[in-house]
mmCIF file of the C-alpha atoms, coordinates in Angstrom:
data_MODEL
# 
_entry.id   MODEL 
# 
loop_
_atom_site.group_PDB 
_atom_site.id 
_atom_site.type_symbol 
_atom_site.label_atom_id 
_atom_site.label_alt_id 
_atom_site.label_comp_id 
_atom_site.label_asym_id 
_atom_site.label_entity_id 
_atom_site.label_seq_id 
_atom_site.pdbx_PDB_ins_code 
_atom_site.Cartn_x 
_atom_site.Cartn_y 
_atom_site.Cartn_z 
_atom_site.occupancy 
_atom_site.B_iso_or_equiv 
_atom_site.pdbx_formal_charge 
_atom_site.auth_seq_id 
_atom_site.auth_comp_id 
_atom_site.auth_asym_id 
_atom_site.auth_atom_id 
_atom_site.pdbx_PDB_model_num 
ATOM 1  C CA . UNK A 1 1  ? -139.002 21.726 56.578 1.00 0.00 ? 1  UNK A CA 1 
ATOM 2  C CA . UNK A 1 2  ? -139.440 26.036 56.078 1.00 0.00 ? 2  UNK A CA 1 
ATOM 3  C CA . UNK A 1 3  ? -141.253 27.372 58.425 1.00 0.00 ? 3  UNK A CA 1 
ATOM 4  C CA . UNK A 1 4  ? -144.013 30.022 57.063 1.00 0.00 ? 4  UNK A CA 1 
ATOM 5  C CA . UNK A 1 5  ? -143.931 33.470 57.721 1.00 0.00 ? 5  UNK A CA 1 
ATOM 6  C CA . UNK A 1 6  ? -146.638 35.189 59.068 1.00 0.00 ? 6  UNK A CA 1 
ATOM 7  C CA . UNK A 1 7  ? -148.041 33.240 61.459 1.00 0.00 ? 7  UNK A CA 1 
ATOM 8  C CA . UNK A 1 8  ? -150.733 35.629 64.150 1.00 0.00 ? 8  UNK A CA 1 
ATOM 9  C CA . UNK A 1 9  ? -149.127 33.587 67.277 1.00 0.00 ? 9  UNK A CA 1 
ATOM 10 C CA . UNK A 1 10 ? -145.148 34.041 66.073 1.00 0.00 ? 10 UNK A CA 1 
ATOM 11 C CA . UNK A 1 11 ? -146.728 37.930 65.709 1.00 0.00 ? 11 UNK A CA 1 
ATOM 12 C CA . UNK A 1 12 ? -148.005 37.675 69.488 1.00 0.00 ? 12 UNK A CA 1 
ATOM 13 C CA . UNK A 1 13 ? -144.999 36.088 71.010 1.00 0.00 ? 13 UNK A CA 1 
ATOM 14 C CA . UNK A 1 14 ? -142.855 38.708 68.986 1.00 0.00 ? 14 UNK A CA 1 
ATOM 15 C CA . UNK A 1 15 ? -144.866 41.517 70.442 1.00 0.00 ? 15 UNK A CA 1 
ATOM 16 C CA . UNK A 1 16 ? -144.565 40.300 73.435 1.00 0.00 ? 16 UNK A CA 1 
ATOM 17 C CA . UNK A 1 17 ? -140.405 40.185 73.731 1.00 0.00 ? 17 UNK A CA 1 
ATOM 18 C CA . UNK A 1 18 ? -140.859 44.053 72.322 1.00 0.00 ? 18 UNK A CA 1 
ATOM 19 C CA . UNK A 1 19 ? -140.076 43.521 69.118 1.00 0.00 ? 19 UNK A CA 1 
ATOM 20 C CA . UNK A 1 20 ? -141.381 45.671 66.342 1.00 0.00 ? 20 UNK A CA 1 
ATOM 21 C CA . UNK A 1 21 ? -144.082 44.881 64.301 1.00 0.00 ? 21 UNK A CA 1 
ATOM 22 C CA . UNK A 1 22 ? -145.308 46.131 60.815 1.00 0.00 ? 22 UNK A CA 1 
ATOM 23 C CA . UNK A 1 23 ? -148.220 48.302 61.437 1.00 0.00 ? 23 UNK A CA 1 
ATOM 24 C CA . UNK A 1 24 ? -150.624 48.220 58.083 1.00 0.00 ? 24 UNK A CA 1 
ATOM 25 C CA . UNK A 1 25 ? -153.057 51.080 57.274 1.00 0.00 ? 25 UNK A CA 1 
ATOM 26 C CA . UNK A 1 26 ? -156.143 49.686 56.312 1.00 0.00 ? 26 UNK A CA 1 
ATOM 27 C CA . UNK A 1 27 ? -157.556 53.459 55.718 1.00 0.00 ? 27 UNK A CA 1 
ATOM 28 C CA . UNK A 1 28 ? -157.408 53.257 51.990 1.00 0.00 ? 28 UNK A CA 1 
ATOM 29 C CA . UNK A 1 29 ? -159.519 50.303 52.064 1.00 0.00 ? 29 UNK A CA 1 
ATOM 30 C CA . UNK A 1 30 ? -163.455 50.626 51.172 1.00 0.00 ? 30 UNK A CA 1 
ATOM 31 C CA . UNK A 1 31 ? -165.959 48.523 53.985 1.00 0.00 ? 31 UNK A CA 1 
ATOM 32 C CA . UNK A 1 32 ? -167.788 45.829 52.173 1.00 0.00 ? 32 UNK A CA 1 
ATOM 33 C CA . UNK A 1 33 ? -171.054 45.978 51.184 1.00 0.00 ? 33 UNK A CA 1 
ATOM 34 C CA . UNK A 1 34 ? -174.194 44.242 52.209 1.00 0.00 ? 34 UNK A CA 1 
ATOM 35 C CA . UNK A 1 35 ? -174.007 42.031 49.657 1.00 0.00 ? 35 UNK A CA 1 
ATOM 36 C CA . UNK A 1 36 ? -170.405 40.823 49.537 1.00 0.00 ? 36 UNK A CA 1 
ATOM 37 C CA . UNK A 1 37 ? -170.298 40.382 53.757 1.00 0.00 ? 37 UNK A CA 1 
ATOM 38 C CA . UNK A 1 38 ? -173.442 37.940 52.909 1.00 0.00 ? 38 UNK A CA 1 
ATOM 39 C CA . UNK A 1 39 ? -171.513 35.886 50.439 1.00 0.00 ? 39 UNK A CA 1 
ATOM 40 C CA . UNK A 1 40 ? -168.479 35.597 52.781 1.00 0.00 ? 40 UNK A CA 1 
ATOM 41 C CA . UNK A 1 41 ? -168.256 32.163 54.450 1.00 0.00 ? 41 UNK A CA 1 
ATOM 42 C CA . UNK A 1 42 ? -165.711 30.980 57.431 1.00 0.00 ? 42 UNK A CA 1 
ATOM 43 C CA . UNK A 1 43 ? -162.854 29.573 56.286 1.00 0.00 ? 43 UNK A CA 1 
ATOM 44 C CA . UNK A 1 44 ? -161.611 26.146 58.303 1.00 0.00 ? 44 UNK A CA 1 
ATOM 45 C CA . UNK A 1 45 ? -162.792 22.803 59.328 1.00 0.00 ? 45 UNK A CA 1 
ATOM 46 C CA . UNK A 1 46 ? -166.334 22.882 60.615 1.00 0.00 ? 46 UNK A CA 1 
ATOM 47 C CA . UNK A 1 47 ? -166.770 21.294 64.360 1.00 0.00 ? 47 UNK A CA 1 
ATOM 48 C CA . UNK A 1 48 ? -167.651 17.749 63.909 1.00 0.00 ? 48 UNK A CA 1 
ATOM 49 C CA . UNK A 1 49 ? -170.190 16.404 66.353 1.00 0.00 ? 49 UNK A CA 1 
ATOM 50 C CA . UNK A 1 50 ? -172.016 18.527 68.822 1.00 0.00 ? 50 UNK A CA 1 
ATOM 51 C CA . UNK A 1 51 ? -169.020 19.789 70.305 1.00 0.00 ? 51 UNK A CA 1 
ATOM 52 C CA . UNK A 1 52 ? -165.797 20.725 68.470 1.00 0.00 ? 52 UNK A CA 1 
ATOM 53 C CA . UNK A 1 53 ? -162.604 19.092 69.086 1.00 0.00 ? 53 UNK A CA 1 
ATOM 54 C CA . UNK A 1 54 ? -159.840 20.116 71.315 1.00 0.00 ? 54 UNK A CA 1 
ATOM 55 C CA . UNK A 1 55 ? -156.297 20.363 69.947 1.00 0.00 ? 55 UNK A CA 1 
ATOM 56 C CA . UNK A 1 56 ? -153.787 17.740 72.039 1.00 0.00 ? 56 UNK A CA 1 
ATOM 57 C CA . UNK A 1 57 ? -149.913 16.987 71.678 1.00 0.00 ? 57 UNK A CA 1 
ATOM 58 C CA . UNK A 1 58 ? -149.207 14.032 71.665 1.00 0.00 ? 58 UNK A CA 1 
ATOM 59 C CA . UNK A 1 59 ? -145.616 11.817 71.479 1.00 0.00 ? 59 UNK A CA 1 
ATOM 60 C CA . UNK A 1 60 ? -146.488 8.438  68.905 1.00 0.00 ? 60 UNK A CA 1 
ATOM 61 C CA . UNK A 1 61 ? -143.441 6.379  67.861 1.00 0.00 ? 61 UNK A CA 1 
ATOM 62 C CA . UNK A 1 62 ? -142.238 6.807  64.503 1.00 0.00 ? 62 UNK A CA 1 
ATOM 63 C CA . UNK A 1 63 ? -143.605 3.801  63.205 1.00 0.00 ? 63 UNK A CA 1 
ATOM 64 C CA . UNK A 1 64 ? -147.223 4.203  64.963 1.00 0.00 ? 64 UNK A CA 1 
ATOM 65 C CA . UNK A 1 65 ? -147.252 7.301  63.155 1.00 0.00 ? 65 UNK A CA 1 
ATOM 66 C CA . UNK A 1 66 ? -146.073 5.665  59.907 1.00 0.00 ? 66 UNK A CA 1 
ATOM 67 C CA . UNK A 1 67 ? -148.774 3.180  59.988 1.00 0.00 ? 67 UNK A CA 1 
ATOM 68 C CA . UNK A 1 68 ? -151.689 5.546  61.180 1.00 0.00 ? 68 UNK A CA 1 
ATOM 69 C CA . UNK A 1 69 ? -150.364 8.017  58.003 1.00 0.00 ? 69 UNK A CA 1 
ATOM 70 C CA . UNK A 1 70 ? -150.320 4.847  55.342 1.00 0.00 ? 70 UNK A CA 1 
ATOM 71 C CA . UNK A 1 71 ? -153.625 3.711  56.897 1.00 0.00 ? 71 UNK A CA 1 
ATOM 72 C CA . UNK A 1 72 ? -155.517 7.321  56.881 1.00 0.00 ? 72 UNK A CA 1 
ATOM 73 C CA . UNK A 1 73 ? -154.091 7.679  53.078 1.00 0.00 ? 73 UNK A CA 1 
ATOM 74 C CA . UNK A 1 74 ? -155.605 4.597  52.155 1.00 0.00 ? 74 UNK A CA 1 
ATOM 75 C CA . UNK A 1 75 ? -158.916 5.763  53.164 1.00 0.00 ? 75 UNK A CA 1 
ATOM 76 C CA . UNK A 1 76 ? -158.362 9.062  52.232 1.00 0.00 ? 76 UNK A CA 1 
ATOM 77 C CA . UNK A 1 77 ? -158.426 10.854 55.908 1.00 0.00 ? 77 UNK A CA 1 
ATOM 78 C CA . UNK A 1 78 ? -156.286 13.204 57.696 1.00 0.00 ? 78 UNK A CA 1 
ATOM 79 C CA . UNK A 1 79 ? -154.439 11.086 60.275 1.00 0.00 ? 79 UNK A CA 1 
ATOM 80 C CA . UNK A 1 80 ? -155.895 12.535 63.425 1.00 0.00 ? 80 UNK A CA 1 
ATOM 81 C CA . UNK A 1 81 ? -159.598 11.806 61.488 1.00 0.00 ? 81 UNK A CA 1 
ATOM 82 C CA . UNK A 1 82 ? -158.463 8.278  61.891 1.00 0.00 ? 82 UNK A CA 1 
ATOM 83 C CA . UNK A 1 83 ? -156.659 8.427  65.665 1.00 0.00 ? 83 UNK A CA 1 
ATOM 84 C CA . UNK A 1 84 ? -160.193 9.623  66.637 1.00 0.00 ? 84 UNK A CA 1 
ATOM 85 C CA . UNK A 1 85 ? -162.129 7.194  64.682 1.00 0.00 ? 85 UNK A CA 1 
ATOM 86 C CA . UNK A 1 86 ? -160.080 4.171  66.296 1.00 0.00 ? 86 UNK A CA 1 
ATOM 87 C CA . UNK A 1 87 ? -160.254 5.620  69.592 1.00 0.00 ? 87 UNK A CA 1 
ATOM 88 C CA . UNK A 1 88 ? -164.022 6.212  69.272 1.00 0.00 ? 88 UNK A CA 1 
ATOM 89 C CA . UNK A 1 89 ? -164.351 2.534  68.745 1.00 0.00 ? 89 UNK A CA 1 
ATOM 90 C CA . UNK A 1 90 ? -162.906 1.638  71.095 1.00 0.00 ? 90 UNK A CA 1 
ATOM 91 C CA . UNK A 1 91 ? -164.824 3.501  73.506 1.00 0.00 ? 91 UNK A CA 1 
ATOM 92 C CA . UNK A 1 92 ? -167.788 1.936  71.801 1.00 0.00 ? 92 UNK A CA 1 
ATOM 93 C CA . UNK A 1 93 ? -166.714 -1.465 72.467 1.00 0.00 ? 93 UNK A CA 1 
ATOM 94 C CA . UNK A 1 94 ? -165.600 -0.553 76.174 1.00 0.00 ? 94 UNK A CA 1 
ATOM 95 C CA . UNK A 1 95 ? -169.035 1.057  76.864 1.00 0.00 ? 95 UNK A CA 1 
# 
């Protein structure tokens, strides 16, 4: 799979080995107005619950992760949505 360019962490890392980095002038751009900074809305996936969720890394086998992708397409989900839904249950049931 391509990797995209452009990512703000590949950016960090680079400036961190001292590689050079393409500075933008942003001089040349007019500040927004009242009324278009009140239209703007945040862009990504809202926190779900009362707290939001931490990012993990974690190793499934290839046909866990088969099924759980099948599964979550059937429902229509992402297939972390549906990790945390089955893991949720069963804290449920354990509780």
């Amino acid at each position: 799979m391509k990797r995209s360019r452009g990512s703000s962490a590949r950016g960090a890392r680079a400036a961190k080995k001292g590689k050079a980095t393409r500075k933008i002038d942003f001089s040349d751009i007019p500040e927004l107005s009242e009324r278009q900074l009140a239209r703007m809305r945040r862009v990504g996936r809202p926190p779900l619950g009362d707290e939001p969720r931490k990012l993990i890394a974690i190793r499934l086998d290839a046909s866990v992760l088969g099924w759980l992708r099948r599964t979550a397409k059937k429902k229509g989900l992402p297939y972390q949505s549906l990790v945390n839904e089955i893991l949720a249950g069963e804290i449920r049931k354990a509780s």
